[in-house]
C-alpha positions in Angstrom: 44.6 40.8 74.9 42.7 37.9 73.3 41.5 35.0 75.2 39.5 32.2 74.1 37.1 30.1 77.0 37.7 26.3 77.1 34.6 23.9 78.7 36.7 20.5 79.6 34.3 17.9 78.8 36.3 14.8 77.7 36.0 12.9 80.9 34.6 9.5 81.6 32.0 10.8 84.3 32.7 7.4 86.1 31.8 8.8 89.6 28.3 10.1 88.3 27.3 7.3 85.9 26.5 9.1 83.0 28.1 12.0 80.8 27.7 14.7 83.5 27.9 17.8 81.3 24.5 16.9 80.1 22.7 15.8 83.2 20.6 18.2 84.3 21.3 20.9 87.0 19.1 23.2 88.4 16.6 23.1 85.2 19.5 23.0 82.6 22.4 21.0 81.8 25.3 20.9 84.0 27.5 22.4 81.3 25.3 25.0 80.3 25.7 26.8 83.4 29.8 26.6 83.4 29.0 28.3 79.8 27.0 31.2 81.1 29.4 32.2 83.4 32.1 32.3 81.3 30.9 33.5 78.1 30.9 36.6 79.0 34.7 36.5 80.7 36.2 35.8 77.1 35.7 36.2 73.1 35.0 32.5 72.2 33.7 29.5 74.2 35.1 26.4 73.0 34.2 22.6 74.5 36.6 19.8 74.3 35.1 16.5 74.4 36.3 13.1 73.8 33.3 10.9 72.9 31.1 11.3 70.6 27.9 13.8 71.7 25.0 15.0 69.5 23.1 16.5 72.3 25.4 19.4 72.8 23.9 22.5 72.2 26.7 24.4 71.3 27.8 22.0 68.5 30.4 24.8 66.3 32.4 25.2 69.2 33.1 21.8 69.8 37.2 20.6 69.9 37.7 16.9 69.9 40.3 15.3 71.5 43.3 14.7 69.0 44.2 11.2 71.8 41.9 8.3 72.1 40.9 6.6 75.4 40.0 9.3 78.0 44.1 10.9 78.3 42.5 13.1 80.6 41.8 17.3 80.9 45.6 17.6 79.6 44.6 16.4 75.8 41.5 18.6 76.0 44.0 21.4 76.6 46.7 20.2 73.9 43.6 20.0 71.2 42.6 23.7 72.4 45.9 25.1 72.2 46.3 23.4 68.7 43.4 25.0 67.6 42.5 28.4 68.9 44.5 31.5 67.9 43.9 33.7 70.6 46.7 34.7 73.0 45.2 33.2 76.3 43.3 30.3 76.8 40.8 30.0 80.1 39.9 27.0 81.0 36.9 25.1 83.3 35.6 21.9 83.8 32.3 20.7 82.4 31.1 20.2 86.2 32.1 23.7 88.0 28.9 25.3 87.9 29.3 28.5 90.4 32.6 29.5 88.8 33.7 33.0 89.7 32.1 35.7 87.0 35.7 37.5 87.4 37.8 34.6 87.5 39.5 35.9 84.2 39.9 38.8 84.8 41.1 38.3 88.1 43.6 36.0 86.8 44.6 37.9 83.5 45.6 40.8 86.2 47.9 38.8 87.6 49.4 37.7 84.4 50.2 41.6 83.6 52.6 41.5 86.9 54.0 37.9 86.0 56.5 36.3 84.3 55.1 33.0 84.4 52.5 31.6 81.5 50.3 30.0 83.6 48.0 31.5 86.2 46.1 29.3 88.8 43.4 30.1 91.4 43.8 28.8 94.8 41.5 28.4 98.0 42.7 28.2 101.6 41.9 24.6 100.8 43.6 23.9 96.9 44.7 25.0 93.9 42.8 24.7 90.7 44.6 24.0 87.8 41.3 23.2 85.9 40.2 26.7 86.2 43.6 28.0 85.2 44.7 30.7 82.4 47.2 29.1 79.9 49.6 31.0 77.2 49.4 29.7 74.0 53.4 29.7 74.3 53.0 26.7 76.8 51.5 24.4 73.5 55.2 22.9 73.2 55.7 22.6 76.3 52.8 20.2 76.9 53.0 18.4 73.7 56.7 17.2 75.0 55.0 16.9 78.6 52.5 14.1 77.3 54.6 12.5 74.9 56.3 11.0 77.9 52.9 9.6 79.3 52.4 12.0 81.9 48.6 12.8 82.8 48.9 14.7 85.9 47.7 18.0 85.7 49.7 19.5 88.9 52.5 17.7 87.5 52.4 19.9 84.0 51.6 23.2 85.7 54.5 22.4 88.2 57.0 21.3 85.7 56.5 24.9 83.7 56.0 27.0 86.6 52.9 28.8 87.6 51.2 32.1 89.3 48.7 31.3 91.8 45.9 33.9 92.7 44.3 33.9 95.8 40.5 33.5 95.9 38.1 33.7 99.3 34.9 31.8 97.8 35.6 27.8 98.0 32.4 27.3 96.8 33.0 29.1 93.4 35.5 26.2 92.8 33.3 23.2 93.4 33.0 20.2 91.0 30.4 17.9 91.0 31.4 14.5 90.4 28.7 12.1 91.9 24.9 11.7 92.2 25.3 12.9 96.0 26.9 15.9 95.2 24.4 17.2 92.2 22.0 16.1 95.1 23.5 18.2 97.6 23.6 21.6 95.1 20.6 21.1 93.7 18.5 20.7 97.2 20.7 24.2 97.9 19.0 26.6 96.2 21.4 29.6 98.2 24.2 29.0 96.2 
């Protein structure tokens, strides 16, 4: 089966001040590290963004948000599945930088014993729709979804229907969203 890797990193970075894909993590950008953990999970890695960047590094694989004004991980998802042919699509946000090296895997064995088109991972603690495997079959279903101004993210993956899959590691599913937190991670150096 086919899947393509999608980097969400279309976000304002409010809570951190600055475009947190590029600041730096650990000696390289923030991105960067989401992208060496999950290039070698799928064919392709793409990145969705919503602003203009130069300093990507990865400039061919870049997908633009086809909607204006920040609509949220959602549109970088519509412009993915708009875009890239494959059969699956992975997904992870710009700012999850110890994401599971098996996550697809993990998640694409699920889909073999599911009916459902869109498989989640879930902690003791959450589920993680940002780190979810999506169908390309689910593309109309999300157009019609934000043509009626939804943004929410559980909302869309409940109103389809969804797998989850059970993961241990909490950490593997950390985001970080403020100047604390990339304090916090970075003073870390065990994980």
């Amino acid at each position: 089966m086919r899947i393509a890797g999608l980097i969400i990193a279309g976000g304002k970075s409010s809570r951190m001040g600055q475009n947190k894909a590029l600041i730096h993590f650990k000696q390289k950008p923030l991105i960067e590290h989401v992208y060496d953990r999950l290039k070698y999970q799928v064919e392709k890695v793409y990145i969705n963004i919503n602003q203009a960047c130069n300093n990507f590094k990865y400039k061919e694989n870049i997908i633009p948000d086809k909607k204006q004004n920040y609509q949220g991980p959602l549109a970088g998802l519509d412009a993915a599945l708009q875009m890239i042919q494959t059969e699956w699509l992975q997904i992870a946000p710009c700012d999850t930088p110890f994401l599971p090296l098996d996550l697809t895997q993990i998640l694409m064995n699920k889909s073999k014993q599911s009916l459902h088109k869109i498989i989640i991972p879930q902690t003791q603690n959450n589920i993680h729709p940002t780190l979810g495997l999506f169908h390309s079959s689910i593309a109309d279903d999300l157009n019609l979804f934000l043509k009626n101004k939804d943004r929410g993210f559980i909302n869309f993956i409940n109103s389809v229907g969804f797998e989850g899959v059970s993961f241990e590691n909490e950490h593997a599913f950390v985001n970080i969203n403020t100047p604390e937190e990339l304090e916090k991670y970075e003073k870390n150096e065990n994980k």
